[in-house]
SERO-4910 file (N, C-alpha, C, O; in steps of 0.05 Angstrom, whole numbers):
BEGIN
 pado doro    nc1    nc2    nc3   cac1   cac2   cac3    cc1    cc2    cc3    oc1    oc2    oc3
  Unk    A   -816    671   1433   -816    643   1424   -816    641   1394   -798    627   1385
  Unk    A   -828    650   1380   -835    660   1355   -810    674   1337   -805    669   1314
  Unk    A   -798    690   1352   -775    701   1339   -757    676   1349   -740    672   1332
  Unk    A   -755    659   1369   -732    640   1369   -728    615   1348   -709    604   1338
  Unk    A   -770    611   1344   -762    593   1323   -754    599   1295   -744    583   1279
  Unk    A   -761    630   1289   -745    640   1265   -719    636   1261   -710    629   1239
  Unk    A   -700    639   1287   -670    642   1282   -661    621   1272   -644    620   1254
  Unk    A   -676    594   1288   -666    568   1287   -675    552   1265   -665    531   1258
  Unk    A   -698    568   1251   -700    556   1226   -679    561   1200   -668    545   1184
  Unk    A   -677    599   1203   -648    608   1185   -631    597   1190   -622    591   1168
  Unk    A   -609    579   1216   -595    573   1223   -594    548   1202   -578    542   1184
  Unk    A   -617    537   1211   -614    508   1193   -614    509   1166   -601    492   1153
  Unk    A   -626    527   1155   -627    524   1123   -593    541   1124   -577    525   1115
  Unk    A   -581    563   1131   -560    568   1129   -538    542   1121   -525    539   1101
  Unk    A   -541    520   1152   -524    501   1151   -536    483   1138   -522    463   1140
  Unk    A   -551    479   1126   -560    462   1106   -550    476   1069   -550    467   1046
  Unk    A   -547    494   1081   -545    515   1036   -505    507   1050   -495    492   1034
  Unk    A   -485    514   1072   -466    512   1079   -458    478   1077   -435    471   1072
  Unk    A   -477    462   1081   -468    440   1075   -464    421   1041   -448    407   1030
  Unk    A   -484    431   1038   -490    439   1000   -469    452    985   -461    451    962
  Unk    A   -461    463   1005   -441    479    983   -406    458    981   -391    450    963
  Unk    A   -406    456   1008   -386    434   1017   -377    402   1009   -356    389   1009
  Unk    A   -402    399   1003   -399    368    980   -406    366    962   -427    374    953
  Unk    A   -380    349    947   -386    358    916   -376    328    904   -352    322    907
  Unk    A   -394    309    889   -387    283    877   -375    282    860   -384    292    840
  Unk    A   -343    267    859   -328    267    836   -333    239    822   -335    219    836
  Unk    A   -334    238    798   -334    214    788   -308    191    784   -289    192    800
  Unk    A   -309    177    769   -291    157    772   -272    167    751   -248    168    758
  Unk    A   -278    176    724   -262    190    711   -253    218    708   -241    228    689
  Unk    A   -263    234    739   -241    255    748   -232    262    759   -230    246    777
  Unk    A   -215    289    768   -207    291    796   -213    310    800   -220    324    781
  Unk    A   -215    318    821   -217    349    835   -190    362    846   -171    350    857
  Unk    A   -192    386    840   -153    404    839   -179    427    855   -194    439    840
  Unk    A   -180    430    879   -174    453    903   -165    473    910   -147    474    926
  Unk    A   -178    495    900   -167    526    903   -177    540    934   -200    539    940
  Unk    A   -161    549    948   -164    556    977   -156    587    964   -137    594    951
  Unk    A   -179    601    974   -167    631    963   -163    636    950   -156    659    948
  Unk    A   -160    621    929   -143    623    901   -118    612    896   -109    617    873
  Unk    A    -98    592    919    -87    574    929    -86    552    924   -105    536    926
  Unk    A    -64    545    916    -71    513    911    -64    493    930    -41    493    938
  Unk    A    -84    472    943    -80    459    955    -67    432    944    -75    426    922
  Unk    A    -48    416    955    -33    400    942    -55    379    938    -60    372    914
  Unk    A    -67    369    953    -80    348    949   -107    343    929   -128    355    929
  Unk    A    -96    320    910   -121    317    891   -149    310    905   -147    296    925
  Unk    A   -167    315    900   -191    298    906   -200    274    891   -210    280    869
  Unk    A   -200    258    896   -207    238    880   -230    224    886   -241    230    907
  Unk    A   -244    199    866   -266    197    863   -285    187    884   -277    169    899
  Unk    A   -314    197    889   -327    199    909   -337    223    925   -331    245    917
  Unk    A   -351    222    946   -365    252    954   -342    255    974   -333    239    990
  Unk    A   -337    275    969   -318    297    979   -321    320    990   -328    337    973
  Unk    A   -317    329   1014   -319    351   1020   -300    380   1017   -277    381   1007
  Unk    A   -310    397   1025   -290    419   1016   -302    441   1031   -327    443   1032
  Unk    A   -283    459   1042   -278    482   1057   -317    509   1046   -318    520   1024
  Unk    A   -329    510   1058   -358    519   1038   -341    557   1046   -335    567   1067
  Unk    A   -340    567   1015   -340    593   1013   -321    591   1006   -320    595    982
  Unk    A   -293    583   1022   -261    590   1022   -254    570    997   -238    577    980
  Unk    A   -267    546    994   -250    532    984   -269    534    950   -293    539    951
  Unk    A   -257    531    928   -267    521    910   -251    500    886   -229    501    877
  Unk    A   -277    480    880   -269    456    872   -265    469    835   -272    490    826
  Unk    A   -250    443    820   -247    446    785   -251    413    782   -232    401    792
  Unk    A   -259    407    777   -263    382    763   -255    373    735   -266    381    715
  Unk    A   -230    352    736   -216    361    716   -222    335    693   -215    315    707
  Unk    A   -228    326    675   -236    294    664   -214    288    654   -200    302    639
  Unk    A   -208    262    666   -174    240    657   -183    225    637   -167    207    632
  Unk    A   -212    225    617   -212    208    598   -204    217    578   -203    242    576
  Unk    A   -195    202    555   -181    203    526   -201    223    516   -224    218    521
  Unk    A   -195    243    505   -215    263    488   -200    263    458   -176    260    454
  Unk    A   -224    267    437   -219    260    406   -225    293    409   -241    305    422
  Unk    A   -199    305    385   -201    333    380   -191    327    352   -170    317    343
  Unk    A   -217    339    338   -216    347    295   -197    374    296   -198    394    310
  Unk    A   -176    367    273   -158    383    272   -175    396    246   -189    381    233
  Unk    A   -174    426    239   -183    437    210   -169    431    192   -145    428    194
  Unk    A   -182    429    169   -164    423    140   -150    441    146   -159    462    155
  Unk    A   -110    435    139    -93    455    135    -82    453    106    -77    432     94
  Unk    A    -80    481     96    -67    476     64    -35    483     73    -28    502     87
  Unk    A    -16    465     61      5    465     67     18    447     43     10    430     27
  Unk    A     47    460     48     68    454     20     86    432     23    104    435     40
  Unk    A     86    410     10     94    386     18    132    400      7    139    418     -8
  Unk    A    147    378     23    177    385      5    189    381    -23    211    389    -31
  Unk    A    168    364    -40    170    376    -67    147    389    -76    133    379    -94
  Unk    A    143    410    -65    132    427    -74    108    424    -90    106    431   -113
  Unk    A     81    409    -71     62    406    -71     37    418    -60     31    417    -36
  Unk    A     29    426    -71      4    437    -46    -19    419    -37    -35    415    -55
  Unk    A    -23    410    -20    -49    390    -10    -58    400     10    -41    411     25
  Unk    A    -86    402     20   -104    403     39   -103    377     58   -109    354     52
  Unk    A    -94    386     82   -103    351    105   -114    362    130   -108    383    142
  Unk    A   -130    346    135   -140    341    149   -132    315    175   -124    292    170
  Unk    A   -136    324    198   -121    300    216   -142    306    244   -150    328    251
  Unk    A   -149    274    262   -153    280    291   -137    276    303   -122    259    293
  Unk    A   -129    284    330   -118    279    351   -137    269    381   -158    280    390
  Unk    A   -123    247    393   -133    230    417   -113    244    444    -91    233    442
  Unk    A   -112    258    462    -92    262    476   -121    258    509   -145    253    512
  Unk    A    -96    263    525   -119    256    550   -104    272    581    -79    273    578
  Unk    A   -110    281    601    -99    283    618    -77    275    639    -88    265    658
  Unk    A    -51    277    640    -41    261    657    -35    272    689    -31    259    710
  Unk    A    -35    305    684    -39    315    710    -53    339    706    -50    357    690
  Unk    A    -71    335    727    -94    360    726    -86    382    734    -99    401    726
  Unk    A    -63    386    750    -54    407    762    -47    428    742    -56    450    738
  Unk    A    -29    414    729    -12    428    708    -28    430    682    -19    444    664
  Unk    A    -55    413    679    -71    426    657    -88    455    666    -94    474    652
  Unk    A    -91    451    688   -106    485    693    -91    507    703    -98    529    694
  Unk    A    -70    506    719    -59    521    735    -27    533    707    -19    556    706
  Unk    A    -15    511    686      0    522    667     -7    526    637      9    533    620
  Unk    A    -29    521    632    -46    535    611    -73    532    610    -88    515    620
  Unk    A    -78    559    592   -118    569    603   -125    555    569   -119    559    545
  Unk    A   -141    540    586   -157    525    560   -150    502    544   -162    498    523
  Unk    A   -127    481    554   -116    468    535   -129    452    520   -113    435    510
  Unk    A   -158    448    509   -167    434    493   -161    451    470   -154    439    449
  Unk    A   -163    473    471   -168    495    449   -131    500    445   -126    507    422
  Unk    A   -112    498    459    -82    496    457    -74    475    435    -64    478    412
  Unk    A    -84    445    451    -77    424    430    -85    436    407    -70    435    387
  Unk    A   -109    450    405   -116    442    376    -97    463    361    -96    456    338
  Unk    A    -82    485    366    -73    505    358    -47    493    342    -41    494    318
  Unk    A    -33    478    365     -6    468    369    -12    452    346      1    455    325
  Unk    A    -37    430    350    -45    407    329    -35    414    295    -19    405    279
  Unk    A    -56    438    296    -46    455    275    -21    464    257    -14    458    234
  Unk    A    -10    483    276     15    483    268     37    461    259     51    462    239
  Unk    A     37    434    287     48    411    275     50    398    248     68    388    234
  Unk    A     21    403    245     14    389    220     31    403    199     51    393    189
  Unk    A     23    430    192     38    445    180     66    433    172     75    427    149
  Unk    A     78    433    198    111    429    190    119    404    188    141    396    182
  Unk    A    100    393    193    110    353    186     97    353    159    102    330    151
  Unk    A     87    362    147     78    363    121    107    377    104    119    369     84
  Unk    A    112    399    119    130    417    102    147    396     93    150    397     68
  Unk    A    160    376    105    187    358    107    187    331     96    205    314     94
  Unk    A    150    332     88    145    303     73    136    308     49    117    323     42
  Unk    A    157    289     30    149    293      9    120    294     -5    110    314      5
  Unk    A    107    285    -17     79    279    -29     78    235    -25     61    220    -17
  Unk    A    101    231    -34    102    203    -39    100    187    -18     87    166    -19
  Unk    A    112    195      5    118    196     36     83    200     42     71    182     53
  Unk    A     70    220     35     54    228     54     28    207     47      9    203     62
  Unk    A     30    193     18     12    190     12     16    149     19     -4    135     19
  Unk    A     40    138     23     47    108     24     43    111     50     21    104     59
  Unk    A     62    123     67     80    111     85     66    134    107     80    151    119
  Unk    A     36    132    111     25    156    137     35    144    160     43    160    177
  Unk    A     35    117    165     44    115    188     66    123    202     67    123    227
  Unk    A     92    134    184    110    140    194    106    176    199    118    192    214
  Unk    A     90    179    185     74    214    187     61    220    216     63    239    231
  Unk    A     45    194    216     32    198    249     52    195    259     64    216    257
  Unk    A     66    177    271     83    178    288    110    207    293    123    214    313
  Unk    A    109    213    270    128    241    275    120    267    282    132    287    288
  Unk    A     88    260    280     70    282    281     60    285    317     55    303    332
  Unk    A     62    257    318     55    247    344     82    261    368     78    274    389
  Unk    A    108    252    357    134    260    371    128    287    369    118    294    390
  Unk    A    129    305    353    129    337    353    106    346    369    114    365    381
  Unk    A     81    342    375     62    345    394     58    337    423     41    344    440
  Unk    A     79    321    425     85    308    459    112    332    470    116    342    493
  Unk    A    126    336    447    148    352    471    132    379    473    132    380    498
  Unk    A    118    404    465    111    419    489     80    413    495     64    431    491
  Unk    A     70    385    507     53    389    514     53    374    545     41    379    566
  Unk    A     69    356    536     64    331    559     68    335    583     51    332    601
  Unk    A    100    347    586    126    367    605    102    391    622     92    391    644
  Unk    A     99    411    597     89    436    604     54    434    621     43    446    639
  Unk    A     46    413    604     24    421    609      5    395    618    -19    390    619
  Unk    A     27    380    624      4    346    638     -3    335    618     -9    313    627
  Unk    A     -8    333    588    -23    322    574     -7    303    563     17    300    569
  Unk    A    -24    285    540     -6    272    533    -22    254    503    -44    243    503
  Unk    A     -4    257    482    -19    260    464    -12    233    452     10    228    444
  Unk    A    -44    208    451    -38    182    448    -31    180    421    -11    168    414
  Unk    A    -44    190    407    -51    182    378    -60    208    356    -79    224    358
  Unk    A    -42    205    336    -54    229    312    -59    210    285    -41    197    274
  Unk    A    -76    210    279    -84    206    254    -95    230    235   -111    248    239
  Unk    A    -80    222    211    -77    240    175   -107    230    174   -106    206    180
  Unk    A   -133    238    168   -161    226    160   -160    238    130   -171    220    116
  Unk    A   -153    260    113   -154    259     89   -133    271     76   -120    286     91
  Unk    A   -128    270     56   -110    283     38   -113    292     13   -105    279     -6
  Unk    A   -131    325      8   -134    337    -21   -116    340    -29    -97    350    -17
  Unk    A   -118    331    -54   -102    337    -68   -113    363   -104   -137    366   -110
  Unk    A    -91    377   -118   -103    384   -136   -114    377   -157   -100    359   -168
  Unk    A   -136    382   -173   -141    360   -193   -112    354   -212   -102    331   -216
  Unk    A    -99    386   -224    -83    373   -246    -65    346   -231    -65    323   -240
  Unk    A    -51    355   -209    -41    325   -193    -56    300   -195    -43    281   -201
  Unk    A    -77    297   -191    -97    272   -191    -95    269   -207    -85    246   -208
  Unk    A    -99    281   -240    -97    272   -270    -70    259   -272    -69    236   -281
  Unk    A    -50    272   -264    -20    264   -269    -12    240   -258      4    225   -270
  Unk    A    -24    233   -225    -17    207   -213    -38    190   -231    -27    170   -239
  Unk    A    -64    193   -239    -82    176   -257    -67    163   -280    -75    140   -285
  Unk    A    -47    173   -297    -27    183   -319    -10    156   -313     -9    136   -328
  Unk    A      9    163   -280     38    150   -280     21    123   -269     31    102   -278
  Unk    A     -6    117   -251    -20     91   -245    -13     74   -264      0     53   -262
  Unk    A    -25     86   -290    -30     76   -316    -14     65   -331    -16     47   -347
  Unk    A      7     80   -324     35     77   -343     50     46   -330     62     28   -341
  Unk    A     41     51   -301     55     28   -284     34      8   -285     43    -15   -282
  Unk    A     17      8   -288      6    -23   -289      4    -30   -314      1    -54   -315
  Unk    A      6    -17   -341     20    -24   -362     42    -40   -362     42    -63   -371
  Unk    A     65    -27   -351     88    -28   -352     99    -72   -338    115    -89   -346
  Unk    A     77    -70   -315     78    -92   -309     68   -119   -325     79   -141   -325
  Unk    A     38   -107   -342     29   -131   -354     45   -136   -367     50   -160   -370
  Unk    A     59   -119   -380     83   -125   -407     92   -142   -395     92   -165   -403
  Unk    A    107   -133   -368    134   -150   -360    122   -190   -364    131   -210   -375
  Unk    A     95   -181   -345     75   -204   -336     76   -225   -358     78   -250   -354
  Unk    A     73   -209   -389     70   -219   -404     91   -243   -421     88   -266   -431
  Unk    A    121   -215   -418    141   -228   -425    151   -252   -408    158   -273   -419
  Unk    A    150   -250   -384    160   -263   -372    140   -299   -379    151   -321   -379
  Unk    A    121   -295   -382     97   -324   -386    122   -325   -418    143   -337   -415
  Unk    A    118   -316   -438    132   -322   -459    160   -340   -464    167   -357   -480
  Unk    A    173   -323   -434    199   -336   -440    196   -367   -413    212   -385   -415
  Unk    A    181   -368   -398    172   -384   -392    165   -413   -409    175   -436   -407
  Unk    A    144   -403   -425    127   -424   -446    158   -436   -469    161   -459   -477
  Unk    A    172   -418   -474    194   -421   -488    208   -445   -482    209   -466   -495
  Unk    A    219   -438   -456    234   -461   -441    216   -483   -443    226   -502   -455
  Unk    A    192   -486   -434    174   -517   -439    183   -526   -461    194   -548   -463
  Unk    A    179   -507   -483    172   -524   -509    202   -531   -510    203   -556   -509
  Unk    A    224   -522   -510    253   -521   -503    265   -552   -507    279   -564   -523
  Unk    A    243   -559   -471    245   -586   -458    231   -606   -476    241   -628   -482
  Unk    A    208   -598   -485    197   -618   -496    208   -626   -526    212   -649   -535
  Unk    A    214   -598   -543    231   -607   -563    259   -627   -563    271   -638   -581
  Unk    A    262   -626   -540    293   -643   -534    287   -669   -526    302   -689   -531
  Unk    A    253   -670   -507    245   -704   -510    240   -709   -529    252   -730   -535
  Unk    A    223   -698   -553    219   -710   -570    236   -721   -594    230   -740   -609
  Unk    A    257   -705   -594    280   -707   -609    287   -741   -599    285   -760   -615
  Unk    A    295   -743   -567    306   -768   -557    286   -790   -571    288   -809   -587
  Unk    A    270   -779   -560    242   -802   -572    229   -806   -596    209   -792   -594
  Unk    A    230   -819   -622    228   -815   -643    187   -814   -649    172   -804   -666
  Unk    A    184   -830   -625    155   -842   -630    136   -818   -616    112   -817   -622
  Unk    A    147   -800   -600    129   -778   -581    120   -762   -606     97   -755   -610
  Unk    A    149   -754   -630    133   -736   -646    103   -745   -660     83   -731   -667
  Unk    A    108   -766   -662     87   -792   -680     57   -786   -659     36   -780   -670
  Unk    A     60   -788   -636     39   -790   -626     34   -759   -616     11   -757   -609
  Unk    A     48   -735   -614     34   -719   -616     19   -699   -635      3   -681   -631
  Unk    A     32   -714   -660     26   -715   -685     -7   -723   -692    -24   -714   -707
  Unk    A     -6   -738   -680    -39   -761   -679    -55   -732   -651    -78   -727   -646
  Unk    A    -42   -725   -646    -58   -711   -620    -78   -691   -629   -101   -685   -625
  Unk    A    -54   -682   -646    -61   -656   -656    -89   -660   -683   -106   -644   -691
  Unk    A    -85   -681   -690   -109   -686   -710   -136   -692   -693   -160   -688   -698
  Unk    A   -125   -705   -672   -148   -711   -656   -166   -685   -647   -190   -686   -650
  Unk    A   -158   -671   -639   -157   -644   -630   -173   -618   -650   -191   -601   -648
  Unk    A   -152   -629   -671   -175   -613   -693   -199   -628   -711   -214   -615   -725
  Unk    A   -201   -658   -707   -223   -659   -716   -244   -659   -691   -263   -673   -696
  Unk    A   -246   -648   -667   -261   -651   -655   -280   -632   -657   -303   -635   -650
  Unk    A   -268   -608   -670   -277   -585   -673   -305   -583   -697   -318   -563   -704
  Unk    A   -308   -606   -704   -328   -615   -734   -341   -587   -741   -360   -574   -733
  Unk    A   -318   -585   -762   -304   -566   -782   -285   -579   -807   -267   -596   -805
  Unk    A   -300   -561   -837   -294   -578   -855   -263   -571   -864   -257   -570   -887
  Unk    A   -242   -566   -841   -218   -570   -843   -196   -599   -851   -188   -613   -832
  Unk    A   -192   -601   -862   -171   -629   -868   -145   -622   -865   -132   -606   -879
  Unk    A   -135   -637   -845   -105   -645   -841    -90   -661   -856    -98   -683   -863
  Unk    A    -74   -654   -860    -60   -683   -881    -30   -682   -859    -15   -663   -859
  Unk    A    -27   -698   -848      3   -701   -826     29   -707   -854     28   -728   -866
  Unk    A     39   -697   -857     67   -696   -869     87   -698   -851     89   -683   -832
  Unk    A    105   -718   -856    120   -725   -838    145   -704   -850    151   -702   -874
  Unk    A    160   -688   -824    180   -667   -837    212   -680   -843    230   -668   -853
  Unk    A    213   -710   -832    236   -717   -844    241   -717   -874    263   -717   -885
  Unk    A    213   -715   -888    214   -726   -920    226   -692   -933    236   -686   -955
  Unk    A    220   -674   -911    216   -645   -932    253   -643   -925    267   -634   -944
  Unk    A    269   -650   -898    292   -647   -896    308   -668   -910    331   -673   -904
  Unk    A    292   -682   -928    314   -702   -943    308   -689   -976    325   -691   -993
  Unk    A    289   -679   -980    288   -665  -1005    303   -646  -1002    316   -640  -1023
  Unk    A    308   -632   -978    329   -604   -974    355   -619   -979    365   -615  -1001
  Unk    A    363   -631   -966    387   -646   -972    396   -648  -1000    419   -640  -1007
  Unk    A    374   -661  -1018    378   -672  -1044    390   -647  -1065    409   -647  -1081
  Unk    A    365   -623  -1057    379   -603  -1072    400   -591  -1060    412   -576  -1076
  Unk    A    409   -591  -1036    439   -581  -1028    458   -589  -1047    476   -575  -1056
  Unk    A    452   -623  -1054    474   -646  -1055    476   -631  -1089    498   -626  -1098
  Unk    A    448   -625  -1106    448   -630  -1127    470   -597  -1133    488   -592  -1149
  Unk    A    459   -583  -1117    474   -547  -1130    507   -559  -1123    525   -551  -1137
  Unk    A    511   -573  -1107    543   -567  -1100    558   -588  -1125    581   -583  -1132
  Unk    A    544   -611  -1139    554   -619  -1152    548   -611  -1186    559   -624  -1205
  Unk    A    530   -589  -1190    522   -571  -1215    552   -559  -1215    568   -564  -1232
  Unk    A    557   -539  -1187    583   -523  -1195    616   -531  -1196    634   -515  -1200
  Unk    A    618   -567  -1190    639   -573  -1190    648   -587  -1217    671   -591  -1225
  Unk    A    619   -595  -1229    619   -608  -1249    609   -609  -1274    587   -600  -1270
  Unk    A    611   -614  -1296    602   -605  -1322    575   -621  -1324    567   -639  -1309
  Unk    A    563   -610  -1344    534   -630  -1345    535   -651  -1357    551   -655  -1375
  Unk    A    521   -664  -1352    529   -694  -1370    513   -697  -1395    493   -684  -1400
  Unk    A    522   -712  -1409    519   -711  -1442    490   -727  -1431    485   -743  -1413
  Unk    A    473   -714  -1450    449   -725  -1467    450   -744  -1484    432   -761  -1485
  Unk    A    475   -745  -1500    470   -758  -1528    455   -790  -1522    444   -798  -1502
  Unk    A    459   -802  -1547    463   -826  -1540    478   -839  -1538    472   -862  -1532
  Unk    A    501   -833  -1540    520   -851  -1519    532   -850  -1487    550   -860  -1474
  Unk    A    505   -828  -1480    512   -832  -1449    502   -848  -1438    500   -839  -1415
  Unk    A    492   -869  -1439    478   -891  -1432    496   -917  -1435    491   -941  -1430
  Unk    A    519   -902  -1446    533   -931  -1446    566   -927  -1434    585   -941  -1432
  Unk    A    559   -899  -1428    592   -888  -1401    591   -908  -1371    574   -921  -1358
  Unk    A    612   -904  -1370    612   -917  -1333    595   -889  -1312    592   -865  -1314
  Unk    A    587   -913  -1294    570   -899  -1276    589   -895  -1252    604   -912  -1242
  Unk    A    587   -873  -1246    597   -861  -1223    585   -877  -1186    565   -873  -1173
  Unk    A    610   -896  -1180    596   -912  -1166    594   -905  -1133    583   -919  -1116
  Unk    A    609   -874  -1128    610   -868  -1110    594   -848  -1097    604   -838  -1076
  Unk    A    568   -838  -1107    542   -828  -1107    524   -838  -1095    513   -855  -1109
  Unk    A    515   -834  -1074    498   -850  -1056    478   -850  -1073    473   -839  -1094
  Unk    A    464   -869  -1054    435   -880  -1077    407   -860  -1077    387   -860  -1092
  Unk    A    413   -849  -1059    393   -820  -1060    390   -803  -1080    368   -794  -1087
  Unk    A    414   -797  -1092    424   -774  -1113    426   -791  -1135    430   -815  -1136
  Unk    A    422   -771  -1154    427   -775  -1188    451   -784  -1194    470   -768  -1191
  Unk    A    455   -811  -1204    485   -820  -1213    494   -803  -1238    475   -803  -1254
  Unk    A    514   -788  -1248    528   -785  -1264    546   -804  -1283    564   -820  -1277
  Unk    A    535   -798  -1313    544   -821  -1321    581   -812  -1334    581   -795  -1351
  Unk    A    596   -819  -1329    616   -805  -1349    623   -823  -1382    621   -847  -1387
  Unk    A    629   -808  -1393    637   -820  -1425    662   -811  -1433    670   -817  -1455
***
C-alpha cells in the first residue's frame, strides 16, 4: 500500500513538472517560433498561454516591439575630404520572427554592425555642407541602405535612423566660425545698403513734393527749428531762405560772362553822363557807355 502511494505520488509530480514544462505565456508583444527536434514548426504561437509538446518541443520567444539601438561614434571621410566623428541611433523592429532567428544568429548585434558600416559609406558620399544642413536627406539614405539587406534576409525592418552628433575638428570649427562671420557681415552691409537706397528714394519723393509745393519747404523749414529748439541748447538757427543764395549765384554768373565780353567801364567823370544800357535786367549792374 505504501509503495503504491509512492508511485502515484511520483506520477503526479512527474505530470505536474510535464505539465510545467508544456505551458508557456506569450505576451501581447511576442510571438513564439517552435522548434520540434530542432524542426521548425510552421505555426507561430501567438499571444496567450500556449501549450507545447513537453521535452520534444522547444519554445523562442521572439519581441515585435520597436527596439532603439546606439550606433558608436564612427570617424569617417566626408567627400570633400573631411574628417568628422558621428554618431547615429537606429529604431528597427521585427517583422518576421522566423527569419530573425532561423537566418541570422543574433540580429540585434547584426543591425548594429551593418548600422556601422552604413554610416561609414553614406558619410563617404556626403559632402560636409550636405551633412551638416540637409540631415534629413542623410537619414533617409542611410535609412534606404540599411533596409535592403536586412528587411528581405532577415524579417527586420528598419523604421528610423537618426545622425545624433557630428565632431567636427577644431581647425574646421575655427574656419566655419571665420566664413559665419564673414556672412553675417556680408549681409548687414547689404541690410544696410539696401535701407540707404531705400531712404534715398523717400527723400527723392519728397524733394519733388516740395519742389511742386512752394509753401511745404516753408513749413518744414519751421519744423526743423521747432525740433531743435526743443532740445534747450544754446544752439541758434537762423533759417536762410536758399532762393536768395541761388540768386546771388546767378548774379555772379551774369557778372563773369559780361567782365569777358566787355571792356570795363570808365570811372571818370564823365561816365555818369553816357547812356545807360537799357537792356540789363534790373538785377545786374547797368553799364554805362560813353
Amino acid at each position: 500500500m505504501v509503495v503504491l502511494i509512492t508511485v502515484l505520488v511520483v506520477v503526479v509530480l512527474i505530470g505536474l513538472i510535464l505539465l510545467a514544462m508544456s505551458l508557456h505565456d506569450v505576451q501581447q508583444y511576442e510571438r513564439g517560433v517552435v522548434f520540434r527536434f530542432g524542426r521548425l514548426l510552421p505555426n507561430l504561437r501567438q499571444p496567450g498561454l500556449r501549450t507545447i509538446r513537453p521535452i520534444v518541443d522547444r519554445m523562442r520567444k521572439v519581441s515585435i516591439q520597436t527596439e532603439v539601438l546606439g550606433v558608436p561614434a564612427q570617424g569617417a571621410i566626408t567627400g570633400d575630404n573631411v574628417t568628422v566623428t558621428v554618431d547615429a541611433v537606429v529604431y528597427f523592429r521585427v517583422l518576421d520572427p522566423v527569419k530573425a532567428l532561423v537566418n541570422v544568429h543574433d540580429y540585434p548585434s547584426a543591425v548594429s554592425q551593418i548600422a556601422q558600416t552604413s554610416l561609414r559609406s553614406v558619410i563617404g558620399r556626403a559632402d560636409l555642407d550636405t551633412l551638416l544642413s540637409d540631415r534629413d536627406h542623410v537619414n533617409a539614405e542611410l535609412k534606404t541602405v540599411m533596409d535592403e539587406p536586412t528587411e528581405e534576409p532577415w524579417g527586420l525592418r528598419i523604421e528610423r535612423v537618426e545622425i545624433k552628433d557630428i565632431a567636427l575638428p577644431e581647425s574646421m570649427m575655427r574656419s566655419m566660425s571665420k566664413q559665419a562671420e564673414a556672412e553675417r557681415e556680408r549681409r548687414a552691409r547689404v541690410i544696410a545698403a539696401e535701407g540707404e537706397f531705400q531712404a534715398s528714394q523717400r527723400l527723392t519723393d519728397a524733394a519733388a513734393t516740395m519742389a511742386n509745393t512752394p509753401g511745404a519747404l516753408q513749413l518744414r523749414l519751421l519744423q526743423t527749428v521747432v525740433d531743435v529748439s526743443a532740445e534747450k541748447n544754446s544752439t541758434l538757427v537762423m533759417p536762410f531762405p536758399v532762393e536768395i543764395l541761388r540768386f546771388f549765384d546767378r548774379v555772379a554768373g551774369d557778372t563773369a560772362t559780361d567782365g569777358a565780353g566787355h571792356a570795363e567801364p570808365d570811372t571818370g567823370p564823365d561816365a555818369r553822363t553816357g547812356p545807360v544800357d537799357e537792356n540789363v535786367p534790373p538785377d545786374r549792374p547797368r553799364l554805362v557807355h560813353h
